[in-house]
N, C-alpha and C positions, 0 to 999 in steps of 0.2 A: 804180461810182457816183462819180462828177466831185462835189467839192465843192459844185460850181453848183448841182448835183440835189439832193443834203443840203441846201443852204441853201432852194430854193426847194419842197423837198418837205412839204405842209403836214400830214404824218402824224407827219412829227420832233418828238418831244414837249423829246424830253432832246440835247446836245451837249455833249461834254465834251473841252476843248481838254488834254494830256499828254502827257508827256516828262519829257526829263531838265533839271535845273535848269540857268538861261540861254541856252536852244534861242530864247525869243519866243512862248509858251505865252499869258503874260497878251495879248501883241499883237494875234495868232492871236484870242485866246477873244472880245476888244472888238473887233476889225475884224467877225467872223464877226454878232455882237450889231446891230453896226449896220446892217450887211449885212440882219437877217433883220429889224428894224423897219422900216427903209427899205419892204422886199417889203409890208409891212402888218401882220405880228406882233407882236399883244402878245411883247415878250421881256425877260426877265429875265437879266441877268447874273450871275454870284454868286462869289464867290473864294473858294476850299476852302484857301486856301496860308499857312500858318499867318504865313508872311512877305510880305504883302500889295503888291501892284501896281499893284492895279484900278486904286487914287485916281489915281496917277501915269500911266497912258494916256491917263482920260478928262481931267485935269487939273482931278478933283474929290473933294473928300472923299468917299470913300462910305465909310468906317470907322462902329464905333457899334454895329454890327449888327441897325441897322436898312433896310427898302429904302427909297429915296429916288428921284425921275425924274432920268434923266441929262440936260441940259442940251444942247438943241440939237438935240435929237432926238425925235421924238413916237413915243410906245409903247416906250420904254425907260427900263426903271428896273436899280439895282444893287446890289451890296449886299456888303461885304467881312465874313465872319462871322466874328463875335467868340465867340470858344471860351468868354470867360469868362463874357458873358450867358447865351447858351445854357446853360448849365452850371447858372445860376442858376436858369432856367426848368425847368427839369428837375426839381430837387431840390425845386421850389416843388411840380410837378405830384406828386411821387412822395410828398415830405411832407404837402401839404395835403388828398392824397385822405383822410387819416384824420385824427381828433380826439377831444376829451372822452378819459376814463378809457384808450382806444386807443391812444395815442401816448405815454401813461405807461407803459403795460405792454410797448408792443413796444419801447419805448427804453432799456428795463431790460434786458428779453430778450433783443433783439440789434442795441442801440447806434442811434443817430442814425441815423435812414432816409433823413433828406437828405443825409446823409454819403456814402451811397452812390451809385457811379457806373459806368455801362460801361467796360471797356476802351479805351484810346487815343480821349482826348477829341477831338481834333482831328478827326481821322475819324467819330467817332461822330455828332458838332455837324453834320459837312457830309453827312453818308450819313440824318442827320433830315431836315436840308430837301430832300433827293430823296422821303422820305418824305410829304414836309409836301406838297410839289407834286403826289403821284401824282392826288391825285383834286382838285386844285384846280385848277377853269375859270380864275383870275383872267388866266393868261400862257398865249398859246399855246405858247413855247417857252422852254426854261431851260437856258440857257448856262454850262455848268461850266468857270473857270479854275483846273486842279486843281494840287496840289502836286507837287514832284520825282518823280519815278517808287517811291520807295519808298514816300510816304505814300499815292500814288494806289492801291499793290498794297493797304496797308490797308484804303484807303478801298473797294475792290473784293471785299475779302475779310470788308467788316462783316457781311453778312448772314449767313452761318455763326455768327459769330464773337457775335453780336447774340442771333441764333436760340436758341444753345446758354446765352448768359447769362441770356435771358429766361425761356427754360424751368427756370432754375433758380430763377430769383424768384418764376416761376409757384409753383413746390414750396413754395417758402417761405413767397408770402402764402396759401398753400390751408394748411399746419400753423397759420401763426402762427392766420387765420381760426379751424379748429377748436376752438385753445387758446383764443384771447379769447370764444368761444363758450360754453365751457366755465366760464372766467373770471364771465364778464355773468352765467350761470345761477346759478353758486354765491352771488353776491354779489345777488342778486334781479331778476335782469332785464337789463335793458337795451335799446338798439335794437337790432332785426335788420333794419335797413336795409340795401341791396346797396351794398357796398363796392365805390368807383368805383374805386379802384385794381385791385384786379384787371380790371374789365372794361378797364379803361386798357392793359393790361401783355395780354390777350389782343386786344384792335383792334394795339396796335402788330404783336405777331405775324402780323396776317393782312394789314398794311402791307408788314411785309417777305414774306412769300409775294409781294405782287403787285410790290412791285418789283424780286424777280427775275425777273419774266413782264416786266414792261416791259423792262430792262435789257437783257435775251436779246435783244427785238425787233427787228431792222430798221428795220420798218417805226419804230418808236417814238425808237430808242438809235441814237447815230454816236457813236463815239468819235474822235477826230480827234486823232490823233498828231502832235507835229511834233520837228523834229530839225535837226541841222546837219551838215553833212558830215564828220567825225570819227571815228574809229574809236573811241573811248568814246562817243558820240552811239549807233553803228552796233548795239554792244553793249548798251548798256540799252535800246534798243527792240527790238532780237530778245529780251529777257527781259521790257519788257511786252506786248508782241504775244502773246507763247506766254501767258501769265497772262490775257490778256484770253481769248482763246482758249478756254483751261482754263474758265474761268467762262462761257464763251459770250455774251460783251459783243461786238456788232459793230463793227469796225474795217477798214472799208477802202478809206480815204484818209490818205496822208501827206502832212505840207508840210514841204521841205526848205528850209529858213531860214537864213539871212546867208550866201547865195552871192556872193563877191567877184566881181568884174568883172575881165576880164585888162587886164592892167596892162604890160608887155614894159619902161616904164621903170624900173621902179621892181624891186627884182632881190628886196627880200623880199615884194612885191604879187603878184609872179609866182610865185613859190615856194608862197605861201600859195594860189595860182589853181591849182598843178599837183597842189597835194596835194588840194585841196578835187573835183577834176576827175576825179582817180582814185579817190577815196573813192564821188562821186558816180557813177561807174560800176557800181562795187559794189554801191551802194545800188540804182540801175535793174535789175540784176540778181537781187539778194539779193529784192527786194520787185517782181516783175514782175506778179504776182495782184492790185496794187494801185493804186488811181490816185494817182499822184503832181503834186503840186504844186509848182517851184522859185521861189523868191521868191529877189531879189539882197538882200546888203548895203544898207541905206541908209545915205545920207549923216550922218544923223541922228537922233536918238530916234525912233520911234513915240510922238505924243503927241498928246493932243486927238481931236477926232472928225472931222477934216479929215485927219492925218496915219491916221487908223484909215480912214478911207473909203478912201486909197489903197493901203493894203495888200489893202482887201478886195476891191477891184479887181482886184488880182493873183492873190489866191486864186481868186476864179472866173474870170478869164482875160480879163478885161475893158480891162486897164492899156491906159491910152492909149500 
């Protein structure tokens, strides 16, 4: 499957641009964005990278963590996610689902509820809004600019990681329940209203079930790898390839990013062309099950939605 066919395939729910840090990941994720508005897609970009980009491509704010419409373009909006609102929103939904005499007793019991929080925030905040998108009409498609390859293996391994923590909350609010049940009797009553936290805390569970159905999908999930000709490039992507794999995320397109141009005057232009050339073979090689992409060197930043149109050009083969 040719990029061109991911981009213009209107089953593709999810796309998530990954690699190792300074490959052109953010470039990649807002050429591909514009690319897929342009086609007539509601799409949404988003930046999971705890060290943010997005602004700097489209050469706009989108920090906040809020989404915002990208400038210049119809049917695109963006959004760089702020680990600390999210964070905020969470504790808001986890603390506010309880009240009255409740929130006295379990806070004695077992300390500040809003205190509590899932493992590796960064991941958690960006593996929510896949969450948050799964059954929302609003965007036909949503574009992931993910972090370095290690937060992305995170961010790939939340749902286990989500699964196992939720089921232990699950434990917790069904005791504490019994206890405050128990509690409200002795003391003459109380409400036996359904406690929306629990149902909260079993919806998100059956969130993440279906976003490892989607994730798996083909037809739904492109992960899109991208890389530079380098032998540490060569290496962290045969270790997220095998890891996407493991989890059954589809992947199979790469873009081999900042290929220099041969140069014969210039004697370290040439050097940097012969190593990139032989690596680049490897890589044809090593990755033959997969369609490959080679994008050169530019001159200049990728910046703006003029300099992302023309990369995205290149990604589907289009370059004048």
């Amino acid at each position: 499957m040719t990029l061109d066919d991911i981009i213009k395939n209107d089953t593709v729910k999810f796309i998530l641009s990954g690699g190792k840090g300074g490959v052109g990941k953010t470039s990649c994720a807002g050429a591909m964005a514009v690319l897929s508005a342009k086609l007539g897609f509601r799409t949404l970009v988003l930046s999971t990278d705890p060290a943010h980009s997005l602004s700097d491509s489209f050469n706009q704010d989108l920090s906040g963590g809020d989404i915002v419409p990208i400038e210049g373009v119809d049917r695109l909006w963006g959004m760089e996610i702020n680990t600390q609102k999210g964070m905020e929103d969470f504790q808001k939904a986890m603390g506010g689902s309880m009240s009255g005499p409740d929130v006295a007793i379990a806070s004695d019991l077992m300390g500040d509820l809003t205190g509590m929080a899932p493992p590796g925030s960064d991941e958690a905040m960006a593996f929510g809004k896949i969450l948050e998108f799964i059954e929302d009409s609003s965007y036909d498609r949503i574009i992931f600019d993910t972090a370095p390859t290690g937060h992305t293996l995170k961010l790939l391994e939340l749902p286990d990681l989500l699964d196992s923590w939720l089921g232990k909350m699950l434990t917790l609010r069904q005791r504490m329940s019994s206890m405050l049940s128990n509690l409200r009797g002795m003391f003459g009553g109380g409400s036996d209203a359904e406690d929306d936290s629990w149902k909260m805390l079993q919806q998100t569970k059956d969130k993440i079930r279906q976003a490892r159905i989607e994730l798996s999908d083909p037809d739904t999930t492109q992960f899109v790898v991208v890389m530079i000709p380098e032998a540490m490039a060569v290496f962290e992507t045969q270790r997220l390839l095998a890891s996407l794999n493991s989890w059954h995320i589809p992947a199979t397109h790469i873009v081999v990013n900042q290929l220099v141009p041969p140069n014969p005057d210039c004697q370290f232009c040439d050097k940097r062309y012969k190593m990139q050339q032989n690596n680049l073979e490897d890589i044809r090689d090593l990755y033959k099950d997969m369609d490959l992409t080679e994008v050169p060197l530019f001159d200049g930043e990728v910046r703006g939605v003029d300099g992302l149109e023309k990369l995205g050009s290149i990604l589907i083969g289009q370059e004048g």
